[in-house]
C-alpha positions in Angstrom: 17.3 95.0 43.4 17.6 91.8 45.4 17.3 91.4 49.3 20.7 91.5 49.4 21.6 95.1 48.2 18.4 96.0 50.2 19.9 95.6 53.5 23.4 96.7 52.3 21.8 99.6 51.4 20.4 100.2 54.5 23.3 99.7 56.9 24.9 101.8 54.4 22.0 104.5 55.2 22.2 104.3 58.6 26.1 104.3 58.7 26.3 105.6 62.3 23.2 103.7 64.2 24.6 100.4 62.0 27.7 101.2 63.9 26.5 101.9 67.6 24.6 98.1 67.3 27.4 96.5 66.2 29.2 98.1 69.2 27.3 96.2 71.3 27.8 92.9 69.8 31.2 93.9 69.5 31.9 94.5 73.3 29.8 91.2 74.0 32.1 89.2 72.0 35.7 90.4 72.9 34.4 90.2 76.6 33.4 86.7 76.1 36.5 86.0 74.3 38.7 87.5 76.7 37.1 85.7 80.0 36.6 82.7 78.6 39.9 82.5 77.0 41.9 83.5 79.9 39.9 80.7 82.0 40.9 78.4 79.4 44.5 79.2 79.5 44.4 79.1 83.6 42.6 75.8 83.1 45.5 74.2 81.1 48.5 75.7 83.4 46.1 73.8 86.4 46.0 71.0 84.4 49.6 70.9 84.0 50.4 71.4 87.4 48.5 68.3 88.1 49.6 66.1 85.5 53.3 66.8 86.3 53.9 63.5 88.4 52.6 59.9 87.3 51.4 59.1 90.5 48.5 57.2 92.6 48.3 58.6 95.5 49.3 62.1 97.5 49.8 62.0 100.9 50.4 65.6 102.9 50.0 66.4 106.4 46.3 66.2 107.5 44.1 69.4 108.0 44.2 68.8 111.8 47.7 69.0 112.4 48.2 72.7 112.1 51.3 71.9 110.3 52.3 72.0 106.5 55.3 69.9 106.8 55.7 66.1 107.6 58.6 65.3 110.0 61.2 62.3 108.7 59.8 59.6 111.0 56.2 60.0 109.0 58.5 60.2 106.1 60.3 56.7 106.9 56.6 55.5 107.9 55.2 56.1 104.4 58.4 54.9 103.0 58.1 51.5 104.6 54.8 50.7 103.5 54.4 47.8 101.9 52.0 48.9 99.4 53.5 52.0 98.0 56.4 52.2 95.4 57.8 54.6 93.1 57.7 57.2 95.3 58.5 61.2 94.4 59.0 64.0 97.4 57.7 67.8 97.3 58.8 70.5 100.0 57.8 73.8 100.1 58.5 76.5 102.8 57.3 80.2 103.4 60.4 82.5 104.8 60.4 86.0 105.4 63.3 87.8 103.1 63.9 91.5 103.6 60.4 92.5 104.6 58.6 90.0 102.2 57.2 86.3 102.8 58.7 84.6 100.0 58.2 81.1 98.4 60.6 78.2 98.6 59.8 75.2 96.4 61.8 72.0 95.4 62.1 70.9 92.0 61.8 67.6 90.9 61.9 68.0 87.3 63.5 71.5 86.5 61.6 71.1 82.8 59.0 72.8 84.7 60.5 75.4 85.6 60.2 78.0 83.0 63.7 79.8 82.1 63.9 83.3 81.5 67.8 83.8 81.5 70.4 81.8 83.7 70.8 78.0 84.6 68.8 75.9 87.2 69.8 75.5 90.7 68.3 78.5 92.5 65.8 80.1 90.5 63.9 83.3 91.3 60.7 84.3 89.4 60.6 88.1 87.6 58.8 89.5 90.7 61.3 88.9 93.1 63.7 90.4 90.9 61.8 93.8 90.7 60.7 93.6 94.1 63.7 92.7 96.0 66.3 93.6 93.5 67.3 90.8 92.8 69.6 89.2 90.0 72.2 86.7 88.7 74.7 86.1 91.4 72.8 88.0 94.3 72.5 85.8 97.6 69.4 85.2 99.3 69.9 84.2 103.4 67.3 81.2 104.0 67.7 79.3 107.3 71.0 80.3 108.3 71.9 79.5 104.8 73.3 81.4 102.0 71.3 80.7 98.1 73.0 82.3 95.0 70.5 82.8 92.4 71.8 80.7 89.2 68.7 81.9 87.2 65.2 84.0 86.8 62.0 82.8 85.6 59.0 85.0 84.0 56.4 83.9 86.7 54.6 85.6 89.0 54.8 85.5 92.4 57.7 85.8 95.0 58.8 82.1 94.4 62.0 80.8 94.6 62.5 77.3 93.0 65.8 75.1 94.4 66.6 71.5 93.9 64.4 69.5 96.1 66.8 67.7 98.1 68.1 71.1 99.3 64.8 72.3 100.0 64.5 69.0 102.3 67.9 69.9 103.7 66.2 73.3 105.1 63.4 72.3 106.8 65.5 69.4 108.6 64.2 66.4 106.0 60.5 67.4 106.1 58.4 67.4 103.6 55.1 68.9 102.1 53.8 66.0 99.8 54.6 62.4 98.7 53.4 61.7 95.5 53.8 57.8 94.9 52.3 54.7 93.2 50.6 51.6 94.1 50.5 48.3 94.3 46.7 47.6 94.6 43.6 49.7 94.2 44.3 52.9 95.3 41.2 53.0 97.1 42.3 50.7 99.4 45.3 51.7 99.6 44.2 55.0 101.3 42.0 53.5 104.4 45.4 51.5 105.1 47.8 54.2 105.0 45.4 56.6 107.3 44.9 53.5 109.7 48.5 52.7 110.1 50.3 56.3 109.7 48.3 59.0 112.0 48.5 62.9 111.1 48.3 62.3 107.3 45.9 62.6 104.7 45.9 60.8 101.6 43.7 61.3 98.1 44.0 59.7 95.2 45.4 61.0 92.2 41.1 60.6 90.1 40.1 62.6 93.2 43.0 65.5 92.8 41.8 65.9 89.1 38.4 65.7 89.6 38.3 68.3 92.4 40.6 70.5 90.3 38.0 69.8 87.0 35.3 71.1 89.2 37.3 74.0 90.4 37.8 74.9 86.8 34.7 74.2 85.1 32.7 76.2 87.7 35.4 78.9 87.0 34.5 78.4 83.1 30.8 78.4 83.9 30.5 81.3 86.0 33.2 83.7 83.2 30.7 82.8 80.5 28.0 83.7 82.1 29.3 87.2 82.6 30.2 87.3 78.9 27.1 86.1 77.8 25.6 89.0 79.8 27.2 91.7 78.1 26.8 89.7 74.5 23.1 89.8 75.6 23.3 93.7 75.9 24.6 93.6 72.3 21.9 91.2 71.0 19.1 93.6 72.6 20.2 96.3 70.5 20.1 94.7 67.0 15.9 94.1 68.2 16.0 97.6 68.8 17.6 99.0 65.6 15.6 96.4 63.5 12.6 97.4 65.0 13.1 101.2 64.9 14.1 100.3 61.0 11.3 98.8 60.0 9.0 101.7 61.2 11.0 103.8 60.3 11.1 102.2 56.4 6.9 101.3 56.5 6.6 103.7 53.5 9.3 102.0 51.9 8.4 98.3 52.6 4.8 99.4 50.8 6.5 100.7 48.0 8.6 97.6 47.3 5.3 95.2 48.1 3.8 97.4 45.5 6.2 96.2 43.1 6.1 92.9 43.6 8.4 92.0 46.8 6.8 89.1 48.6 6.6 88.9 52.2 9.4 86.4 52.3 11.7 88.5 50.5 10.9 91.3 53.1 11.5 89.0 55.9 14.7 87.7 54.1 16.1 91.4 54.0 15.4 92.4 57.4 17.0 88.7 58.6 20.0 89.1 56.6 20.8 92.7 57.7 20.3 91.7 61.5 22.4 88.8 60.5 25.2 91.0 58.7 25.4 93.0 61.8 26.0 90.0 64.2 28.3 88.6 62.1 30.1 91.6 61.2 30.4 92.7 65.3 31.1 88.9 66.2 34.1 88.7 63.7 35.6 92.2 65.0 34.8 91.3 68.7 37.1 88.4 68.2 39.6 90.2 66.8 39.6 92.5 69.9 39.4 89.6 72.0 42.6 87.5 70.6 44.2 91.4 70.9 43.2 91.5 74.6 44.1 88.0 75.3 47.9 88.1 74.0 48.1 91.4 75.9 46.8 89.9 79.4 48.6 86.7 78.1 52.0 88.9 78.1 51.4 90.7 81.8 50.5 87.5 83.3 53.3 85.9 81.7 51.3 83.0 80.0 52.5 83.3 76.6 53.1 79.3 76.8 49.6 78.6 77.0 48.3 81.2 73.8 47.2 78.1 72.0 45.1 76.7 75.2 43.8 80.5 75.4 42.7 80.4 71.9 40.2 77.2 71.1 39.1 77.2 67.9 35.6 76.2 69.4 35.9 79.3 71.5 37.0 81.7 67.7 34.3 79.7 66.1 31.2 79.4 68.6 31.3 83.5 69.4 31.3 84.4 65.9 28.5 81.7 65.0 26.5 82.7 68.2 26.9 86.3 67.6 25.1 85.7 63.9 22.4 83.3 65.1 21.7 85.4 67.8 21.3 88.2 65.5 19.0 86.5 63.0 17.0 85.6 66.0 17.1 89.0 67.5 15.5 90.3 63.8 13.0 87.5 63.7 10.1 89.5 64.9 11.1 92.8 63.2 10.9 90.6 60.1 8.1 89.0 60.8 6.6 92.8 62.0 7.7 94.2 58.0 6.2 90.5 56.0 2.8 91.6 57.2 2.5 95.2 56.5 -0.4 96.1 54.6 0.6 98.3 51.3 -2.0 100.2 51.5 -1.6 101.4 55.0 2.5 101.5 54.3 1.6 103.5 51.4 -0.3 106.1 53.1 2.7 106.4 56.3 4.6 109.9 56.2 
């Protein structure tokens, strides 16, 4: 009998406490699956939001205004200067429809606009369909004007997407954002716009992405250290069946000592079984996990982003972490069984 039908034999033994430690490492990996994968996937649809305009600078309506919305003279202003080129307007209004404060956003590039049936033009997202009852051909009052829905969506929210110039056209030729490019370092290019244009703020585009990155990484951080928590929990309970194993086997590990096992064949057994388990719970958590995630991915409507939610560094580092962690977690069981003394193991009842 080598070590390896030794701890086979055991978990095989043991069927239902093999099965209640697995459990743990089992729930420890799904849940770290599942939050980190879904943090992933948000990550990338962030990311994607962000990358959606090649631009330098954004310049909105400062903090201190009280107002979202630029008027057309600060328009024209930022228009005129010398230094900015290529430039690429954003509007988006709040208005109260039937009861429910609703979302209007111009388009610049309907490609981002995710179809679910219909045409672009005046697109309404799944919720506003339920919710207001909404569908092809229904007209939605905005601003003394009448919108006929042309198409629906499958994201969430009560968001209604239009062409951006009609979105301008509502809120009298204000708008939210200008994205734009420059001709000289951005850097500078900022100080001069907030001297010469008052009531604005301007970032740069390295700024945008790097507050986003550090929006997102915390978010990444702080999900996989709730995971790690609960793979923790698992991890405690392989020490706790290895160790309860061992005593309980002390007869047994004499008898095979007896016959010639070495102590790092012992340790080898007890290792491998601890090991089995991790890897066996870490390989089943995942499967649960990628289960979870394409369910969550499906409610949320993220189903675009499934490949972002599932890394292969994310597949591959639970199911290797689960098993080291395992093989570390029977270390000092193992170490406990290498130096029983036969004679004493011999005489345990």
């Amino acid at each position: 009998m080598n070590l390896y039908n030794l701890a086979f034999n055991n978990i095989r033994r043991k069927k239902l406490r093999s099965a209640l430690t697995m459990l743990g490492i089992i729930i420890g990996a799904a849940t770290l699956v599942v939050l980190l994968g879904i943090t992933a996937g948000a990550t990338a649809v962030v990311k994607d939001e962000t990358d959606q305009y090649m631009y330098d600078v954004v310049i909105s309506p400062a903090s201190g205004t009280g107002s979202y919305l630029m008027d057309s003279q600060t328009v024209s202003k930022i228009r005129s200067t010398s230094n900015l080129f290529d430039f690429r307007e954003f509007t988006a209004f709040r208005e109260n429809i039937n009861g429910n404060e609703m979302y209007f956003e111009g388009v610049n590039d309907w490609k981002q606009v995710k179809l679910k049936n219909g045409t672009q033009g005046v697109v309404i997202t799944q919720d506003v369909a339920d919710k207001l009852g909404y569908g092809m051909g229904s007209k939605i009052k905005v601003k003394d004007q009448e919108l006929t829905v042309t198409g629906i969506s499958n994201e969430q929210a009560l968001y209604v997407y239009i062409d951006q110039n009609t979105a301008k056209q509502l809120v009298d030729d204000k708008v939210s954002a200008i994205y734009a490019q420059t001709n000289g370092d951005p850097e500078t290019v900022v100080d001069e716009i907030e001297e010469q244009i008052s009531g604005v703020s301007v970032e740069t585009k390295s700024e945008k992405v790097a507050e986003v990155q550090e929006m997102t990484d915390q978010a990444l951080l702080f999900m996989g250290f709730i995971a790690g928590i609960a793979l923790l929990v698992g991890i405690i309970s392989v020490i706790n069946t290895m160790l309860i194993s061992v005593m309980e086997r002390t007869r047994e590990l004499g008898i095979l000592k007896a016959i010639g096992f070495t102590n790092r064949e012992i340790r080898g057994s007890i290792l491998f079984e601890s090991g089995f388990l991790g890897l066996s719970g870490g390989v089943i958590g995942v499967v649960l996990g990628i289960v979870g995630i394409v369910v969550i991915a499906n409610v949320l409507r993220f189903t675009d982003y499934l490949p972002e939610m599932m890394p292969l560094w994310l597949i591959l580092g639970v199911i290797v972490g689960a098993t080291l962690l395992s093989v570390l977690a029977g270390f000092y069981p193992a170490m406990r069984a290498s130096k029983l003394n036969v004679v004493e193991a011999l005489r345990n009842e």
